[in-house]
C-alpha positions as CSV (number, residue, x, y, z in Angstrom):
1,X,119.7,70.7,95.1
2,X,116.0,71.1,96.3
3,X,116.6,68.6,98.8
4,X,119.2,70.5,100.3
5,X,117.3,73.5,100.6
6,X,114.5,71.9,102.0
7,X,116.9,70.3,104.9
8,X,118.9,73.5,105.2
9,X,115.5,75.6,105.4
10,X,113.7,73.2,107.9
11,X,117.0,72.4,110.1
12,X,118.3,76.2,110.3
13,X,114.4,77.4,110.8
14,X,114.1,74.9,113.8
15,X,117.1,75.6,115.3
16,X,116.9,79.4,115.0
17,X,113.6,79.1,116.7
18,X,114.1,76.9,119.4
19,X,117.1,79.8,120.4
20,X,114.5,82.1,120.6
21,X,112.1,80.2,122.4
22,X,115.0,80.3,125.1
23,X,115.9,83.7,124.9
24,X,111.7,84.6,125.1
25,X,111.9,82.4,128.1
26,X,115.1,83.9,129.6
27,X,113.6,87.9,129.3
28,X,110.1,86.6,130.7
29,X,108.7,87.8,127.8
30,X,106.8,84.7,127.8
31,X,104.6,83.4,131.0
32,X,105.0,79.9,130.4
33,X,107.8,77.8,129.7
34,X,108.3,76.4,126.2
35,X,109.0,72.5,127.8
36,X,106.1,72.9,130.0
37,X,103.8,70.5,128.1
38,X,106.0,67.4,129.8
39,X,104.5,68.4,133.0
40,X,100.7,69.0,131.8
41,X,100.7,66.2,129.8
42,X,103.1,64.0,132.0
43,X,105.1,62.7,129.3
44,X,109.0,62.3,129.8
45,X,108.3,64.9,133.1
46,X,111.5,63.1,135.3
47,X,113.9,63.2,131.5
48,X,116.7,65.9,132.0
49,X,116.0,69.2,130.7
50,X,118.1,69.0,127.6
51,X,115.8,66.2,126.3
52,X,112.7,67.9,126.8
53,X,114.5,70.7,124.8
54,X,115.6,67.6,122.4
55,X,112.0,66.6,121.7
56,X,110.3,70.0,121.7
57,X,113.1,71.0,118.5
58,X,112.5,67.0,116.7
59,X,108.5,68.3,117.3
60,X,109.3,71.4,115.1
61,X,111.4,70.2,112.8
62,X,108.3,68.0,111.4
63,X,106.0,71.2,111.8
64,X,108.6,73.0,109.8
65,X,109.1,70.6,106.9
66,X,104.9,70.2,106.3
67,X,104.8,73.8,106.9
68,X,107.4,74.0,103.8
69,X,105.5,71.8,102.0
70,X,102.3,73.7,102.3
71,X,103.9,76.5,100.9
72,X,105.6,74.9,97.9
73,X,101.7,74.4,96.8
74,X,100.5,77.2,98.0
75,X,103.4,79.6,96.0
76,X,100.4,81.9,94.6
77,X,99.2,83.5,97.9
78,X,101.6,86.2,99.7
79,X,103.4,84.8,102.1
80,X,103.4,87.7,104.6
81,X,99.7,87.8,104.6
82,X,99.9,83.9,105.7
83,X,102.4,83.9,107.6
84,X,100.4,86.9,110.3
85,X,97.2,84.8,110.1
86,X,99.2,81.7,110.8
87,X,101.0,83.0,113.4
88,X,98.0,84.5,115.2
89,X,96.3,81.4,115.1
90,X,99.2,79.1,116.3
91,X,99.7,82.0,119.5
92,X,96.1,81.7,120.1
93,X,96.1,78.0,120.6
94,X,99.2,78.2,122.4
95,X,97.8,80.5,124.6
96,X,94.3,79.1,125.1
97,X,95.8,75.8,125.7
98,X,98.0,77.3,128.4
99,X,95.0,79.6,130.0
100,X,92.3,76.9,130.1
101,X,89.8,78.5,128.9
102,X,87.7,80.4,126.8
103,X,89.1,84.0,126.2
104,X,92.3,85.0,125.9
105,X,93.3,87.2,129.1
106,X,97.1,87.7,127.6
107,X,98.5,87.4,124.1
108,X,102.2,87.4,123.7
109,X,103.2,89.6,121.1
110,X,106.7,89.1,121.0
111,X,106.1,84.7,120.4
112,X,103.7,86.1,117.8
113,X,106.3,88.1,116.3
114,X,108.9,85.3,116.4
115,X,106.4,82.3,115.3
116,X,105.7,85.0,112.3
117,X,109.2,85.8,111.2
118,X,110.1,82.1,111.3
119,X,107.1,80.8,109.4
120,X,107.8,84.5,106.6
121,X,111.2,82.1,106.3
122,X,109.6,78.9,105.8
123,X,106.9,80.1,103.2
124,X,109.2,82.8,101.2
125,X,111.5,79.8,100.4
126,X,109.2,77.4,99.8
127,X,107.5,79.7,97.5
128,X,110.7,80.9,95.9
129,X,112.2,77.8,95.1
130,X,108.8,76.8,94.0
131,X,108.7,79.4,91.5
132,X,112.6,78.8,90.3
133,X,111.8,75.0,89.5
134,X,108.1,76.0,87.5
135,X,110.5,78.7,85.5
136,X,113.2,75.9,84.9
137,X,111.0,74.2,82.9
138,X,109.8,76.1,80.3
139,X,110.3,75.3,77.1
140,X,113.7,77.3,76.3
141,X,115.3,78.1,72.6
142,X,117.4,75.1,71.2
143,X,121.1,76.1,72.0
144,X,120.3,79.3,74.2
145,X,123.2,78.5,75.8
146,X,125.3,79.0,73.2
147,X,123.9,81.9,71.4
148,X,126.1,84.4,72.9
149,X,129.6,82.4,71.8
C-alpha cells in the first residue's frame, strides 16, 4: 500500500507540474522557457520538442520521489513552513542560473507559487503516511477488533 502511494504521489505530482510548467510558459508568466536548459547546456538541443519535455518530467519525477523521501523523515517539521523556504530557494536558483549573475533582477512569483503547492503535496503526504504507519504499530489490546461483537 505505501508503495502505491509513493508511485501515485510522485507520478500524479510530476505530471501535474510539468502541465503547469506549460501553462506558466503559455501565459508568459514565465521569462524563460522550462526546456531551455538543452540549449544552454547543449544537451539533446536538435531532439524534438516532446523529448525535451520527456526528459525535463523523468528529471522531476526523481526530484519528487527524494523529495518524498525527505519528508517521510522529516514528518515532525510543518510542511508549509518547508515547503515556502524550499520553494524560494529552488526559484532563486532557477532564476540566478537563468540571469547570470549575482542579484536577482526578477523573481517569478507565480513558479514560486506552483513549485510551493506541488512540493505542500509531496511533504503533506509523505508526512501523513508517515504518521499513519508510526500509529499502526503501536502496541494495540489483544482482540480490539473484536471487542465490539
Amino acid at each position: 500500500m505505501r508503495l502505491q502511494v509513493f508511485f501515485w504521489t510522485v507520478f500524479c505530482s510530476s505530471i501535474t507540474f510539468i502541465l503547469s510548467l506549460k501553462i506558466l510558459k503559455i501565459f508568459k508568466f514565465m521569462k524563460f522557457s522550462p526546456i531551455g536548459w538543452t540549449k544552454k547546456y547543449h544537451v539533446f538541443s536538435d531532439s524534438h520538442v516532446l523529448v525535451k519535455w520527456f526528459i525535463l518530467w523523468v528529471f522531476l519525477v526523481a526530484i519528487a520521489a527524494i523529495l518524498y523521501g525527505m519528508a517521510k523523515l522529516l514528518k515532525m517539521v510543518r510542511m508549509d513552513f518547508m515547503s515556502l523556504v524550499v520553494a524560494v530557494m529552488i526559484v532563486w536558483g532557477i532564476e540566478w542560473s537563468v540571469q547570470n549573475t549575482i542579484y536577482i533582477h526578477k523573481f517569478s512569483i507565480p513558479l514560486a507559487v506552483v513549485i510551493a503547492l506541488h512540493l505542500l503535496w509531496i511533504f503533506e503526504t509523505a508526512s501523513y503516511h508517515a504518521k499513519i504507519r508510526s500509529l499502526d504499530s503501536r502496541n494495540k489490546l489483544p482482540n480490539s477488533s473484536n471487542v465490539l461483537k
